[in-house]
N, C-alpha and C positions, 0 to 999 in steps of 0.2 A: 196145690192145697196150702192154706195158709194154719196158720194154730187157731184160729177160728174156725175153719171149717173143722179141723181132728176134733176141737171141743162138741161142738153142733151136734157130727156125727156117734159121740157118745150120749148126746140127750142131754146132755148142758145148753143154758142160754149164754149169749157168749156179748155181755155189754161194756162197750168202752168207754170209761167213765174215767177222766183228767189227761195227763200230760202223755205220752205216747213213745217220742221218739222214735214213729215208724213212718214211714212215707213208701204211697203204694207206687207199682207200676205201672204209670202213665202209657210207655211204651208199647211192653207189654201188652196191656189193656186195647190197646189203639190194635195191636198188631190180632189181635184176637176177636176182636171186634164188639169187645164189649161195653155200650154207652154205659159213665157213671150214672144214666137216669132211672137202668134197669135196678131190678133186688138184687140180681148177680156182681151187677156194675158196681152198685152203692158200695156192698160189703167188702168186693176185694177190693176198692178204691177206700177202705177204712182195715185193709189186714183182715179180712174176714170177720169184723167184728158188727154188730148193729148199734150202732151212736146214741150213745144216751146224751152225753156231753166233752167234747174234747175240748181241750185248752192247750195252746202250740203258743199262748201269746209270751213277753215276757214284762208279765202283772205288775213286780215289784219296782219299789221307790227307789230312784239313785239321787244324784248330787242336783239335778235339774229337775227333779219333780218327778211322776210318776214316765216308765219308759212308753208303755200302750195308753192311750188316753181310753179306751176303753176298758170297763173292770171286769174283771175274771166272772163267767158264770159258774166254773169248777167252783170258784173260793165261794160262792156264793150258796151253791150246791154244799160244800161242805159244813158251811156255819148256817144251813138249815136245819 
């Protein structure tokens, strides 16, 4: 059971929207035999969560220019 599914099961939506810091059970997953194509799959392969928008990249400017040459949808998402 991840904190997505405890939320779900209380009648919460349960959407993960920006930066995370969680990485699911690949292992696991495989050992249990769940493809990440299923609803089951997708969600514990996202921490029980249904993906609105995640961002794992790292967005920001350093000394060379920007570090991801692609730009954040979260940042994009927020200054909407």
């Amino acid at each position: 059971m991840t904190m997505g599914d405890h939320l779900r099961n209380s009648g919460m939506d349960c959407w993960l929207i920006g930066k995370t810091h969680m990485k699911a059970d690949a292992a696991g997953m495989a050992r249990l035999g769940l493809s990440p194509d299923s609803v089951i799959g997708a969600r514990q392969a996202e921490c029980g969560f249904d993906t609105w928008i995640r961002d794992d990249g790292l967005w920001t400017y350093g000394p060379d220019g920007f570090y991801d040459e692609k730009r954040s949808p979260y940042n994009e998402y927020l200054s909407s």
